[in-house]
C-alpha positions as CSV (number, residue, x, y, z in Angstrom):
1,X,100.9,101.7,90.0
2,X,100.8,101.2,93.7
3,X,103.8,101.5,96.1
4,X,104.6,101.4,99.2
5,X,106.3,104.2,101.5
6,X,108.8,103.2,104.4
7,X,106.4,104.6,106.8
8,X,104.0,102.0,105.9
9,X,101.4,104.4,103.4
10,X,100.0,102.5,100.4
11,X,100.2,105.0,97.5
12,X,98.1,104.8,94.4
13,X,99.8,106.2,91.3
14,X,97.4,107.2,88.2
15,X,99.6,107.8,85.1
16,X,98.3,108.7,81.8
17,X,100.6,109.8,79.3
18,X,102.9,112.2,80.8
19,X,100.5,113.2,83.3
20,X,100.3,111.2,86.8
21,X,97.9,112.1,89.9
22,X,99.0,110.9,93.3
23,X,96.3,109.2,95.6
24,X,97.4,108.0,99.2
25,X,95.4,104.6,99.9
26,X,95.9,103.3,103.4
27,X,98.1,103.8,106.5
28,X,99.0,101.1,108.1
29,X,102.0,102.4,109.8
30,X,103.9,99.9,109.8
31,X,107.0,99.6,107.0
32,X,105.4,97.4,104.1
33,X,107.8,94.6,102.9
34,X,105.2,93.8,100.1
35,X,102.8,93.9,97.7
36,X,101.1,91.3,96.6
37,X,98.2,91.1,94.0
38,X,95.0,88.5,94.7
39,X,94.8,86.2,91.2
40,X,91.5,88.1,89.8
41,X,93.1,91.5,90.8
42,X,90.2,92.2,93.0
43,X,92.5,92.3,96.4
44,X,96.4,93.5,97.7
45,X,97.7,91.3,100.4
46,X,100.1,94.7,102.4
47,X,102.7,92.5,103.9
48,X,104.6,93.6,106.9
49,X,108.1,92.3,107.4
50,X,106.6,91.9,111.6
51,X,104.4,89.3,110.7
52,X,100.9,91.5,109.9
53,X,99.0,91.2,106.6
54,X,96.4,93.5,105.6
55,X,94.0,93.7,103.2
56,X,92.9,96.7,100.5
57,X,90.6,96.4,98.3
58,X,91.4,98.7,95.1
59,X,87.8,98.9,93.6
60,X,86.1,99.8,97.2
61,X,88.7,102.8,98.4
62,X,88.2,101.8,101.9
63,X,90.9,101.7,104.4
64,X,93.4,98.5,104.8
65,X,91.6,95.6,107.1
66,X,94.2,93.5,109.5
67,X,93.3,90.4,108.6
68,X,96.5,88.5,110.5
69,X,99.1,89.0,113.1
70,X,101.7,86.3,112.9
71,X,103.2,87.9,115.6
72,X,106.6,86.7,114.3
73,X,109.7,88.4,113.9
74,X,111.1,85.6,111.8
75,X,107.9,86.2,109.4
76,X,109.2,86.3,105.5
77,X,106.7,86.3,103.4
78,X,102.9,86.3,102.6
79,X,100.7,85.4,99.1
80,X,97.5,83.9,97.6
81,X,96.8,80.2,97.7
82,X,95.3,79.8,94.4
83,X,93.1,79.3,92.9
84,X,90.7,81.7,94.7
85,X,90.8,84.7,97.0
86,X,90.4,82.7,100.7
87,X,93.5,81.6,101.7
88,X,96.9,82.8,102.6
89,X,100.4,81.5,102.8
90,X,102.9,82.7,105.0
91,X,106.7,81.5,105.7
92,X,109.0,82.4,108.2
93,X,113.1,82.4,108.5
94,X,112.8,79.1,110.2
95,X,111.2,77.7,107.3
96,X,107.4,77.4,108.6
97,X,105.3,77.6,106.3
98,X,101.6,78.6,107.5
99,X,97.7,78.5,106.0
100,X,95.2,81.1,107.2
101,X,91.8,81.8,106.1
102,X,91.8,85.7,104.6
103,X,87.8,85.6,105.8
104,X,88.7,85.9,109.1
105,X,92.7,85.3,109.5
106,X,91.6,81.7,111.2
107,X,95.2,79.7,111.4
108,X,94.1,76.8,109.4
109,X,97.4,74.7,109.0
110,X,101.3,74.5,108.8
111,X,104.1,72.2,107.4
112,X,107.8,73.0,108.8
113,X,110.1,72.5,105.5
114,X,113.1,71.5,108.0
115,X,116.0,73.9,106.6
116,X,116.3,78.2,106.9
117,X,114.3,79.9,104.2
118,X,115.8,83.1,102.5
119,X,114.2,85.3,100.0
């Protein structure tokens, strides 16, 4: 189970049975708005309600890469673009929706839906 404290700290909960151990993952310190899983499980997109993603990778342990910085205090929302683990979506209050590469966080594209966008 992963979670995600206010102060931004990715948590790693191990339960088994009754039993849990408690492994802190990644500090990114800024407040995580969320979690999201790549497809194959391989990668979590940390989503940061001020327009940041970062990157952990479960099976390495390493610390959480910056891959983007919207830069946007209207940012919403981040995932996958399946199939595959190289490309994120991102939308914003004003209904923007943006492509960027998760190799390097290269802005690749963006469509404006038109209307406000509420999740």
């Amino acid at each position: 189970l992963y979670f995600s404290a206010q102060e931004g700290i990715l948590i790693f909960y191990h339960i088994k049975e009754l039993q849990y151990e408690m492994k802190i993952c990644a500090d990114i310190s800024q407040p995580i708005s969320s979690l999201v899983f790549s497809p194959d499980y391989t990668s979590l997109l940390l989503v940061t309600d001020q327009g940041t993603v970062y990157s952990y990778k479960p099976a390495h342990s390493g610390e959480a890469v910056k891959l983007l910085d919207t830069s946007s205090s209207c940012f919403l929302a981040a995932d996958f673009l399946t199939p595959g683990n190289n490309y994120c979506v991102s939308v914003t209050i004003s209904g923007e929706v943006q492509v960027w590469s998760l190799e390097d966080g290269t802005f690749l594209s963006k469509l404006n839906l038109g209307t406000e966008v509420h999740v």
